[in-house]
Backbone bond lengths (Angstrom), bond angles and torsions (degrees), N, CA, C in turn:
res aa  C-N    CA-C-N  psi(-1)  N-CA   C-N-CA  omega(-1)  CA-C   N-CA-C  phi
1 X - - - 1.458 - - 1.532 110.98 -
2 X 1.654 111.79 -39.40 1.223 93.81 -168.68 1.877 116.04 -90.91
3 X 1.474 98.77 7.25 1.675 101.91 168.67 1.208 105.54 -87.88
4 X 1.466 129.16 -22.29 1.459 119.64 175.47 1.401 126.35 -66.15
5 X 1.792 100.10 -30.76 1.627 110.86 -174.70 1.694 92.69 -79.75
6 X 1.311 102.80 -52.54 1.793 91.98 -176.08 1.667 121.65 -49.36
7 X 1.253 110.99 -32.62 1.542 118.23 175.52 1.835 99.96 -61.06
8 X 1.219 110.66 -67.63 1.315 122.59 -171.26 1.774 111.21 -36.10
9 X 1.678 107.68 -51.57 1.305 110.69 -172.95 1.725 109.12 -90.89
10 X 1.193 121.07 -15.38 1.687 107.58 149.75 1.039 104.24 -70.12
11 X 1.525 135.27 -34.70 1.622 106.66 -160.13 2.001 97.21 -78.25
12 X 1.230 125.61 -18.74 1.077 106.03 170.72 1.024 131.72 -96.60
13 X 1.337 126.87 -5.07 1.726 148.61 121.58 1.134 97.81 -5.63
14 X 1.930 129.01 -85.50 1.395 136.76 -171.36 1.059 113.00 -43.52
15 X 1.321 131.21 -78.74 1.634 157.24 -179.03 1.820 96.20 -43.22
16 X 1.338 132.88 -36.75 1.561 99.11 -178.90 1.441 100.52 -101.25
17 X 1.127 122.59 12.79 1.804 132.64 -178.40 2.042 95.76 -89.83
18 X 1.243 94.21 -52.12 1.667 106.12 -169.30 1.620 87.85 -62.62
19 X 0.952 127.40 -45.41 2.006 133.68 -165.31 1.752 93.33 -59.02
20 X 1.802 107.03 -48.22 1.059 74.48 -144.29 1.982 99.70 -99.62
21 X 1.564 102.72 3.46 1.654 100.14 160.90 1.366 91.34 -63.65
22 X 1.273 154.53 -75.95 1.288 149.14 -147.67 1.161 108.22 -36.67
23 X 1.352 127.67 -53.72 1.511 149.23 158.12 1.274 119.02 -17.54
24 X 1.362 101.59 -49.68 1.691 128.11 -151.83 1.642 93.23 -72.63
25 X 1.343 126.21 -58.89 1.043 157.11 -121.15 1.863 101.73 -124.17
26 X 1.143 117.26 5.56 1.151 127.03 179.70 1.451 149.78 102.62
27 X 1.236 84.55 18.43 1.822 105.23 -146.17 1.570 90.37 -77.64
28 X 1.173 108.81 166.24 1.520 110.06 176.34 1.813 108.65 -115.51
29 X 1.437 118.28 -43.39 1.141 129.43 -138.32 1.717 90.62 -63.39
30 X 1.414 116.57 158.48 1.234 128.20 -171.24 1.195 128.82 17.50
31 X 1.450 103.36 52.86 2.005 109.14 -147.30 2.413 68.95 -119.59
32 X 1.011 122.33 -38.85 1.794 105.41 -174.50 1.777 120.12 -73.36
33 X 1.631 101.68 -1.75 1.373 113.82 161.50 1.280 136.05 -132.98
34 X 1.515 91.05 54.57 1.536 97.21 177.71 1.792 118.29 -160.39
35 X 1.362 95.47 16.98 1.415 113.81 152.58 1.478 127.00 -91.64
36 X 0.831 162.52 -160.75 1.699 174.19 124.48 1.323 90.89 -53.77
37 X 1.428 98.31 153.03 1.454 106.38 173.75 1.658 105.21 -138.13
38 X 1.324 117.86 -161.24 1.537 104.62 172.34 1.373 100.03 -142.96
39 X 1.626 125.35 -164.96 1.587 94.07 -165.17 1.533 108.91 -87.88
40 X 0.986 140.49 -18.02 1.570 152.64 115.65 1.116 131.45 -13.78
41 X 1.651 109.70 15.28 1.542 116.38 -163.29 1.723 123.76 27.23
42 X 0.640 100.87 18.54 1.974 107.33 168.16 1.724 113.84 -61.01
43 X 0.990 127.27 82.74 1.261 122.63 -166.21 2.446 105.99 -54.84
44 X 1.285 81.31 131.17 1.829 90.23 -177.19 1.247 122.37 -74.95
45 X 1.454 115.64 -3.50 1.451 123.59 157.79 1.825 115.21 -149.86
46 X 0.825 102.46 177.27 1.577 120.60 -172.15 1.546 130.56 -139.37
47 X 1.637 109.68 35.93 1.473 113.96 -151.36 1.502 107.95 -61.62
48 X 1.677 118.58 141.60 1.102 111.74 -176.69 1.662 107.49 -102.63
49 X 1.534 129.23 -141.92 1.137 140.80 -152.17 1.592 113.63 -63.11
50 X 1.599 81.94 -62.93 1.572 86.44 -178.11 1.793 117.35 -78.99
51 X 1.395 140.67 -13.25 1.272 106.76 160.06 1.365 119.08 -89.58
52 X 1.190 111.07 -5.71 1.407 128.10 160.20 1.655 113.81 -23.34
53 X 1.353 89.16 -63.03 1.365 130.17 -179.88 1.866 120.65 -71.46
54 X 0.906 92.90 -30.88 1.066 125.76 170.62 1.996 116.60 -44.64
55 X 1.427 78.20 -82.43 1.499 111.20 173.95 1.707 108.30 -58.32
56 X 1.021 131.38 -34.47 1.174 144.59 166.70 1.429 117.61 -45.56
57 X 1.580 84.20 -78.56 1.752 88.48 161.99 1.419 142.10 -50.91
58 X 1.324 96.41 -14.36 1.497 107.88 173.94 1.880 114.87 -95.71
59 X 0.992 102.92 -37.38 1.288 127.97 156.39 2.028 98.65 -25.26
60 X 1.254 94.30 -80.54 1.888 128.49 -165.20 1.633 85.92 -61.03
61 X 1.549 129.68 -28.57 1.224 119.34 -168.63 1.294 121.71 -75.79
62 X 1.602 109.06 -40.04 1.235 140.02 169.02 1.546 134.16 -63.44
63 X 1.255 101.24 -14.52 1.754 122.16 162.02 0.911 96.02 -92.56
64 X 1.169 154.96 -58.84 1.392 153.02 -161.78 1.186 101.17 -91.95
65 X 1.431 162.21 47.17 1.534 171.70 -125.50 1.874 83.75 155.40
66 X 1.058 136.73 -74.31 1.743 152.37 161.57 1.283 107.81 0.40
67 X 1.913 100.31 -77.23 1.289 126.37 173.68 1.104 110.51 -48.74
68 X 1.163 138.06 -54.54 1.769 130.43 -164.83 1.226 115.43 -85.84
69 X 1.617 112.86 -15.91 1.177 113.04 170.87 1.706 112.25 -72.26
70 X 1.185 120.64 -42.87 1.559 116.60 -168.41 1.877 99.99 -96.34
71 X 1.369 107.23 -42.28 1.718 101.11 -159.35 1.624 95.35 -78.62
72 X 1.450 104.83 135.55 1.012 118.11 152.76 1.583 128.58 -58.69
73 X 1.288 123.72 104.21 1.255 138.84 168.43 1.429 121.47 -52.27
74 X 1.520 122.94 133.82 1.354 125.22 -161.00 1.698 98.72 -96.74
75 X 1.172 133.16 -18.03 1.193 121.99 -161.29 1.474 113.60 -143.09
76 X 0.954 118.99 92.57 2.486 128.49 -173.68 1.455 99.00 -12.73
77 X 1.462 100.65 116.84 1.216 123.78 147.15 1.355 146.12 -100.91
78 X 1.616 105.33 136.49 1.644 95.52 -148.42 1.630 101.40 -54.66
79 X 1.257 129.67 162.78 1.563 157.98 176.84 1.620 97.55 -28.90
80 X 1.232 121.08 -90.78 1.357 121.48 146.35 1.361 162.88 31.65
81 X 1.622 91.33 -83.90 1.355 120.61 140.08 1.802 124.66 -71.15
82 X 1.140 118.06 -22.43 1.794 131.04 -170.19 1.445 98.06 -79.78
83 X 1.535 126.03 -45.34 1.170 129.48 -144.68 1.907 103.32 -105.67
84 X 1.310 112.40 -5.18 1.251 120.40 -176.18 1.866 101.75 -77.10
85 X 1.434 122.44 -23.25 1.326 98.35 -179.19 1.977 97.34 -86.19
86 X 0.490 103.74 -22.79 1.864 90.85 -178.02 1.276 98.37 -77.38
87 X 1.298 147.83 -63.02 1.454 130.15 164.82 1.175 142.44 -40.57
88 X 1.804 101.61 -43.35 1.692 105.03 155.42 1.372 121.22 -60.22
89 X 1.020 131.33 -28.18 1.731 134.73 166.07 1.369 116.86 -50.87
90 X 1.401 115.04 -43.07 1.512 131.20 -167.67 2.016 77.06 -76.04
91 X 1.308 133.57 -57.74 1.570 126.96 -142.68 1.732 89.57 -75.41
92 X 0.974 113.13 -25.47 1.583 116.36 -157.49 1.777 96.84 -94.00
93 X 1.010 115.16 -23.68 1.738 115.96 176.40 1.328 112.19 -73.93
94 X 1.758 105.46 -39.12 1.352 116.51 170.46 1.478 142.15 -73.11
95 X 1.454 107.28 -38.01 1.561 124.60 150.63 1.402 115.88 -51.63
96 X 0.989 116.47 -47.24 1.694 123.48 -171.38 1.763 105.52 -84.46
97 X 0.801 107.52 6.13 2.131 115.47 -165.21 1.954 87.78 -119.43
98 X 1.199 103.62 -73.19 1.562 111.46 167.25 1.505 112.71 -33.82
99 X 0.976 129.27 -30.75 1.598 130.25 -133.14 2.279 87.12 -118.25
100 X 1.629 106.42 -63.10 1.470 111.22 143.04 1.595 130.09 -26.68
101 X 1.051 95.42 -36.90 1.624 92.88 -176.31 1.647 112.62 -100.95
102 X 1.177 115.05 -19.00 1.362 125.65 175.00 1.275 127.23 84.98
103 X 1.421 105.62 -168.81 2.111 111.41 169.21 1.482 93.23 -129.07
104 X 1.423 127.84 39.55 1.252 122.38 134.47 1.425 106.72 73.47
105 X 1.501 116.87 22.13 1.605 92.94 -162.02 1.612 80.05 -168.62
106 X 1.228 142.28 -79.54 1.797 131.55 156.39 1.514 131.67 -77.53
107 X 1.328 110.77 -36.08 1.423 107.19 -172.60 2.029 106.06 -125.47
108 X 1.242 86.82 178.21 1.501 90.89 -158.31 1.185 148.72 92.22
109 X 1.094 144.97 155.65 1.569 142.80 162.15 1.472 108.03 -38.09
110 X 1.419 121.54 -50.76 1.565 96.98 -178.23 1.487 103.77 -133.35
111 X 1.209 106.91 62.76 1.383 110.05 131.02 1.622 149.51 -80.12
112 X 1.377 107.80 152.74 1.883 100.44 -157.49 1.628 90.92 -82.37
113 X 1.511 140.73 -57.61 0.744 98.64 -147.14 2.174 110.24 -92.84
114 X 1.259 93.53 141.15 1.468 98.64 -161.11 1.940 122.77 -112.44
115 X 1.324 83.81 -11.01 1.453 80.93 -162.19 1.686 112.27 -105.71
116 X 1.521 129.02 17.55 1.148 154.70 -177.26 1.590 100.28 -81.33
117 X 1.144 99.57 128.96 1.746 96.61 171.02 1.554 118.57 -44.43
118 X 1.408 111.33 -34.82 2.229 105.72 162.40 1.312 97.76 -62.93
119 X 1.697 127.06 -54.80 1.147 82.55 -162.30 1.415 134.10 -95.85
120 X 1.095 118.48 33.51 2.060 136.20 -164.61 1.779 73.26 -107.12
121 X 1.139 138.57 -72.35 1.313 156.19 -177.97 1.684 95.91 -32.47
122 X 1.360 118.61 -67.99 1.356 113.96 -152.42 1.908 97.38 -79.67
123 X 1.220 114.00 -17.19 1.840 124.39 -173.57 1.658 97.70 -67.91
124 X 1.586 102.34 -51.00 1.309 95.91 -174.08 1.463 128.98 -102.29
125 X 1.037 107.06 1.25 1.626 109.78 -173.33 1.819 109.07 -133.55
126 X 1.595 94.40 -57.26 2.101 88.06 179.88 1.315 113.88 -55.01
127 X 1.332 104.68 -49.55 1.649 109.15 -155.48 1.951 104.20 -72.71
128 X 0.988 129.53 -36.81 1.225 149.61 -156.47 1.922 93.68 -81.71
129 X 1.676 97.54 -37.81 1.600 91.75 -166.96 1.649 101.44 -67.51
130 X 1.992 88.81 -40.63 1.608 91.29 -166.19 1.422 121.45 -59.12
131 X 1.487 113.09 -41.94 1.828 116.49 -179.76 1.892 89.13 -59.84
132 X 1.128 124.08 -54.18 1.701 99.63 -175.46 1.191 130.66 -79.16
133 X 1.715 121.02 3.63 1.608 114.56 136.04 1.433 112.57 -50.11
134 X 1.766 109.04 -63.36 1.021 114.05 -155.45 1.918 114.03 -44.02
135 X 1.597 102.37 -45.39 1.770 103.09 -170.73 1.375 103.87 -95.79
136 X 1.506 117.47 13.94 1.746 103.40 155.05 1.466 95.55 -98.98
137 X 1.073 141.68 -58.35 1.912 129.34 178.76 1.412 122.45 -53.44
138 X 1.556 119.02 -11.05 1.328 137.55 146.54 1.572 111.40 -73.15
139 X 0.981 152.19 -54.94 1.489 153.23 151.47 1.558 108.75 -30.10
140 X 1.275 109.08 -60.65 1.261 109.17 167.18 1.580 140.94 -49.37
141 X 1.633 107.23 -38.78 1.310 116.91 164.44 1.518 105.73 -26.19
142 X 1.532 105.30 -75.39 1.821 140.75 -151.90 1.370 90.77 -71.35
143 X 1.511 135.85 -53.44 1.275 124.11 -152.90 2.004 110.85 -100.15
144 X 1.665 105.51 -10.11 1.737 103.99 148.64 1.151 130.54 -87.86
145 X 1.392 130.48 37.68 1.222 129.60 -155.88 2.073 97.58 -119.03
């Protein structure tokens, strides 16, 4: 079970990393509902290339933080390196739990403003994905041990 959830949450690790190099790089497609907006639709930020990029990489970090946590590794890794998937699990339960709960004001479960295409978007799909990263890499903590 718990190589299936780890497969599952790198593969969606990859896939919103690949979305959001696409992003990076110019992409348009579902790029006008998935910023914050304001109630004036004025979007509240404008991130350009590099955190774009950014986020990506962290994205790509976190599948691979996944991986080391559950797959058994063929070849000794220094101390260091061994102990980063059980800690990255704990950072990744927390980002994604934080991230669920919001800043109270665009994104999240209780944020006010709601009725913006992000936020009908972020009610039913971001926020919902993020709390169920968050309690499968929380599952994971307890059940790679």
């Amino acid at each position: 079970m718990t190589t299936l959830i780890a497969t599952v949450l790198t593969l969606v690790f990859f896939v919103l990393a690949g979305i959001h190099i696409y992003w990076a790089f110019g992409g348009k497609w579902a790029s006008d509902a998935v910023l914050p907006t304001k109630d004036d639709h004025v979007k509240v930020l404008m991130p350009g290339i590099v955190p774009t990029l950014i986020v990506a990489f962290g994205l790509v970090s976190f599948g691979f933080i996944v991986l080391l946590a559950v797959v058994p590794v063929a070849t000794p890794l220094p101390l260091w390196l061994g102990s980063i998937g059980k800690y990255g699990l704990w950072i990744i339960t927390s980002i994604f739990t934080l991230r669920a709960i919001g800043d109270f004001t665009y994104v999240g479960f209780f944020k006010k403003i709601k009725h913006t295409q992000f936020g009908k978007n972020d009610t039913y799909y971001y926020s919902p994905l993020c709390l169920a990263i968050s309690l499968l890499a929380f599952y994971l903590v307890f059940a790679s041990r």
